[in-house]
Structure formats: C-alpha cells, structure tokens
N, C-alpha and C positions, 0 to 999 in steps of 0.2 A: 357324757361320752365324747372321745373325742372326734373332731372330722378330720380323719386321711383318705386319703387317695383310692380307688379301691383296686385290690391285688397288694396292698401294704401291711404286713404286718409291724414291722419295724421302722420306721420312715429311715431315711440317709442322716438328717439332720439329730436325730435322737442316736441314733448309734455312732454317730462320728464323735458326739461324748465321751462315750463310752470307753474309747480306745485312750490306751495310756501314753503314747508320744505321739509325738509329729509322723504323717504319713510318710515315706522318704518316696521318691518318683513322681508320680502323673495321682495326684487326685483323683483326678475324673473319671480313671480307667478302676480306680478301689471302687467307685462310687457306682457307676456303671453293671460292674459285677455284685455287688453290694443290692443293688435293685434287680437286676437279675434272675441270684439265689431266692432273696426275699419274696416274690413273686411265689414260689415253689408252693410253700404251704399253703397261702391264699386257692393255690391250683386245687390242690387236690383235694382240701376240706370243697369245693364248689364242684369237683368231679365227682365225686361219694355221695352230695347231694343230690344231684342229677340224674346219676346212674341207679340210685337203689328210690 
C-alpha cells in the first residue's frame, strides 16, 4: 500500500502525469486547486464514517 498524505486521494505529483501538455500560467495556482478539489472525497467518505 502506498504512503500519502491523508485527505489524498490523488497526490499532485501522480496527476501532474497525467495531463497531456505543458501547464500554460502559474503552476502552483493548478496545483493549489488540484489539492483542494482532491481533498473533497477524502471529506466526505470520513463524514459518512462519522456521521452514521
């Protein structure tokens, strides 16, 4: 299994793969939002847990 981070479903560095050209802009700010969103599921599978 691997070790990430927790709240990751996706790390930055595996998806940044992913994508088929060059970002064009600011990196940081894809990356930023990119951690973000990703966050989301990590939330709510741990809110469902909690809650029920």
């Amino acid at each position: 299994m691997e070790n990430r981070k927790a709240g990751s479903t996706l790390p930055w560095e595996e998806f940044r793969k992913t994508l088929p050209e060059k970002i064009q802009g600011d990196e940081e700010v894809v990356r930023r939002i990119w951690e973000e969103v990703d966050y989301l599921p990590w939330l709510f599978i741990w809110h469902v847990l909690v809650s029920f």
